[in-house]
N, C-alpha and C positions, 0 to 999 in steps of 0.2 A: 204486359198490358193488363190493363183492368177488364173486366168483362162485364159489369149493369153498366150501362151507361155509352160502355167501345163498341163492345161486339152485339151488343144489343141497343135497344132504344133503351132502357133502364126497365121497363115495363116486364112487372111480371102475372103470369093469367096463372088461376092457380081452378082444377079443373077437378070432379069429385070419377074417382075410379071405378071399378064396380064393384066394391066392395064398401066403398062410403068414403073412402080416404081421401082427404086432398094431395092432387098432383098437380106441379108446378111446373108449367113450359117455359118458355122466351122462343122470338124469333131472334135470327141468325140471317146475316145477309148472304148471299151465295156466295158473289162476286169478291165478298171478305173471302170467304173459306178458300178459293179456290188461288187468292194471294197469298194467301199463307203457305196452301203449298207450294208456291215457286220458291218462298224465302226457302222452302227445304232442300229444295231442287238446286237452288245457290249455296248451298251450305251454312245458310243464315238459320241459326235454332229462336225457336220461340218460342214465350210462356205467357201463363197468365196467372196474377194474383188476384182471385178477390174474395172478398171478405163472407160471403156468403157459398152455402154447401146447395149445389145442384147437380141432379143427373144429367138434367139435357147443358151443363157448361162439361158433365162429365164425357157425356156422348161427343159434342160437338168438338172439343178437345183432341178425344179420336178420331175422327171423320177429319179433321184439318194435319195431324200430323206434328200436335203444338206437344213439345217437346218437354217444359217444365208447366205443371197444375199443379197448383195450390189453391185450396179451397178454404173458405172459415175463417181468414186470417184478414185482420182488420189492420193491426197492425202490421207491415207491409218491409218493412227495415228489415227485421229478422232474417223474413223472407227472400227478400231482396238478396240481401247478403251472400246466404247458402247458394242461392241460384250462382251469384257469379263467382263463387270457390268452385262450386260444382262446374260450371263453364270454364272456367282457368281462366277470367277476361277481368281486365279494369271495369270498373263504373264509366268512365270516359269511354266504352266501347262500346258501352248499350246505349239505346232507345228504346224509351218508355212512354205508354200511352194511356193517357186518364180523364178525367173527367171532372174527378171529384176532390174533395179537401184529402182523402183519404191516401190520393194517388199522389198531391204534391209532395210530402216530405220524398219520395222517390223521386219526382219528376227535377230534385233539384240537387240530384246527386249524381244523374247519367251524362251522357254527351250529347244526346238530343232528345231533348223534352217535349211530347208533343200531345198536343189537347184535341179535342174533338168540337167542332163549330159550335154545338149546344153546352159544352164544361160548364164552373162556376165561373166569374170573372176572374176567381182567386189565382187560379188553374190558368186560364187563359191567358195573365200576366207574365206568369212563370214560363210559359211556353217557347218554345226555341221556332216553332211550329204552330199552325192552327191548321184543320183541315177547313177547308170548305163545306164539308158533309157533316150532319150530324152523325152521334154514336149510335149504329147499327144501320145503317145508311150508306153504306160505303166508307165510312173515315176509314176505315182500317187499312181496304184497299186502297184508298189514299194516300197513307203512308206506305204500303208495300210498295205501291207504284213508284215515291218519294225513294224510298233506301236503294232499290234496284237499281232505280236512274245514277244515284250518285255512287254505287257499286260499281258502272259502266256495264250493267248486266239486261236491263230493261229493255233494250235493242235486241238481244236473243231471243227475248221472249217473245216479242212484236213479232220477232221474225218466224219463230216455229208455227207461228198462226195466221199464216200468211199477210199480216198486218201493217207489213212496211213493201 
């Protein structure tokens, strides 16, 4: 997936340290992070491409357990690519989640292409998927909730938490 935009609002707050430096946060939905770790829990890996270098997409990264980061890379193909040699998986095996014009050349090469309720229109056309939620809002969890259900795994999880 992408991260301005998915896993955040796009929005970024860029804060002066104490030394003068500027520091650069994002918020992070919980209820994402904490969908990502069941994809791990299912043996579902996850990554994230995007195009910009941040610590807190680095932090958050590890707090979730997200298995492929890449950072700085605008260009997204390349990227892509390595991931799923590195994965041993077809393009038809993944799902991808974006936003932006950046994320479409990806979004039209996986098995399910999924956009976030706020995307481009561009994005949203290409979409296999739209969530309901915008990006950093829950889409993510949206789609976690999405993959698990059609895994036949989403029931386990309801279940460990007394939900069902």
């Amino acid at each position: 997936m992408d991260v301005d935009g998915v896993l955040t609002n796009g929005k970024l707050h860029h804060f002066p340290d104490a030394h003068g430096n500027m520091v650069e946060t994002k918020g992070f939905d919980s209820q994402d992070g904490i969908g990502l770790q069941w994809l791990q829990w299912k043996g579902i890996r996850t990554g994230v491409i995007s195009g910009r270098e941040s610590l807190a997409t680095a932090e958050r990264a590890r707090q979730t357990k997200i298995d492929y980061v890449y950072q700085g890379h605008i260009e997204k193909i390349p990227i892509f690519e390595e991931i799923i040699a590195k994965a041993q998986v077809e393009p038809d095996e993944v799902a991808y989640m974006g936003d932006d014009l950046t994320d479409l050349i990806v979004m039209k090469r996986v098995g399910l292409a999924i956009a976030v309720a706020n995307a481009r229109p561009e994005v949203l056309r290409a979409a296999h998927y739209v969530t309901t939620k915008a990006g950093g809002d829950g889409a993510v969890r949206e789609a976690v909730e999405l993959i698990l259900e059609a895994k036949g795994v989403w029931g386990e999880i309801l279940e460990k938490y007394g939900a069902v």
